[in-house]
Steps between C-alpha positions, in 0.01 A plus 500: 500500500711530793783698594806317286272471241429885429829579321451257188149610517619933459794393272226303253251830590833731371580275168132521384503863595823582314383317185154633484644861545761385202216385283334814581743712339614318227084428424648100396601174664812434675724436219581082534184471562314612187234198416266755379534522163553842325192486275243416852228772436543799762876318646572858679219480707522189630854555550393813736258315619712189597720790679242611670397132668868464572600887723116455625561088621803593600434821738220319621696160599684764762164592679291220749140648361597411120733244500208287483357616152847604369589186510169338355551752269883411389481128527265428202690815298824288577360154316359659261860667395665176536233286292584772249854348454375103492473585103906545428596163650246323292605671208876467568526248762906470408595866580610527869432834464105502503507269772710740746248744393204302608742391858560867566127600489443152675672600844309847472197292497588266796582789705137658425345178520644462861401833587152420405535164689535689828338825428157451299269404760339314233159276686556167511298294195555816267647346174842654590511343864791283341740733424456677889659332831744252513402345176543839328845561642596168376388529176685792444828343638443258267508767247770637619733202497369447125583836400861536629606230288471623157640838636873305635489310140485856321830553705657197364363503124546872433838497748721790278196736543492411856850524543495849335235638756769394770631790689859575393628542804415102620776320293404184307189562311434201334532309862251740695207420190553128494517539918145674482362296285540146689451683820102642368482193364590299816280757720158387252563182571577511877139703488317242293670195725467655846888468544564807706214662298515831666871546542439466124267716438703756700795410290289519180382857625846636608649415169254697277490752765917548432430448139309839516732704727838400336407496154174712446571725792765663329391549194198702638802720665661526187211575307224616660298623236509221312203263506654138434718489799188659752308187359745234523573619859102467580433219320820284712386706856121376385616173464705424781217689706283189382799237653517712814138499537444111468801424688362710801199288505691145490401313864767334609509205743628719754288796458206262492631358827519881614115588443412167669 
């Protein structure tokens, strides 16, 4: 990666850090995202050990020798989290809800699967050759664009409990949620039709990234201790981590015109 790549790349390395050390002490998943079910023979240890791939991926995204195999080492951990959601929308395809879930974990994923796009050194004709270079980093825009939607809709559909997460200080609730909504929804579609795509990514990223340090940030002041608002701030720093990381990697017309 080169040089204005590297921050998306440490603040993705941090967010997998932060929740792996979270998981870590709590010995469970991050609590919205709890697909294993309670009665999954020997759940604690596969919730420490989920921690463990998550602080060990993560400190070794930050270091040239074993970025390589951290993020060989992430990227299939990453799909198989997110295939573990597929189930609630096909069970309950009308509840916005489980589709935000699946959107949330979706943008993680296109932020990994980017990183391992660039950073995998996987030989060409290997089975996985398709998800590296160019192709790779497409694919996982793709993803991205995909997976922003559902998360603006959740804005919309479940708008009082949005509104309610508003900061107090910034005046008109209700017009901030609706406001977020159509813009995440507008940026996933900029994404999936080229229209700007990385100003929208950007935009897509910057929003989340505000999400965390208005709402969540304070409630980890406020409460330190307590575990629900350490997660909800990871989870959203995770997540627009993801965004930043797949909208560093969006070529441009111009910045293709640069390298040439």
């Amino acid at each position: 990666m080169n040089r204005s790549q590297q921050p998306s790349l440490t603040l993705f390395a941090i967010g997998m850090i932060g929740l792996g050390i979270l998981a870590l002490i709590y010995g469970d998943f991050a609590l919205v995202w709890q697909p294993v079910a309670p009665w999954v023979p020997a759940r604690t240890a596969l919730a420490y050990a989920s921690g463990l791939i998550m602080l060990l991926g993560g400190v070794g995204l930050l270091f040239t020798a074993t970025a390589t195999w951290s993020v060989r080492i992430l990227f299939p951990y990453l799909i198989l989290w997110t295939l573990l959601k597929v189930p609630a929308p096909v069970i309950a395809p009308k509840i916005e809800g489980v589709w935000l879930g699946i959107g949330e974990l979706g943008v993680l994923l296109a932020g990994g699967w980017t990183l391992f796009a660039v950073l995998s050194q996987i030989r060409i004709g290997s089975f996985l050759s398709f998800a590296t270079g160019e192709r790779g980093i497409r694919i996982a825009r793709i993803l991205l664009g995909v997976s922003v939607i559902p998360i603006g809709l959740a804005h919309i559909v479940y708008v009082k409990e949005t509104a309610a997460l508003v900061p107090a200080w910034l005046h008109f609730q209700t017009f901030w949620a609706y406001l977020t909504g159509v813009g995440q929804i507008a940026c996933g579609v900029g994404v999936l039709f080229s229209i700007f795509p990385r100003v929208a990514a950007a935009a897509q990223a910057g929003m989340i990234s505000l999400f965390a340090l208005l709402v969540w940030g304070p409630a980890v002041l406020a409460t330190p201790r307590a575990r629900f608002p350490w997660t909800a701030f990871l989870i959203s720093w995770a997540i627009a981590a993801g965004a930043w990381v797949v909208a560093s990697n969006i070529t441009t017309k111009a910045s293709t015109k640069q390298k040439v």
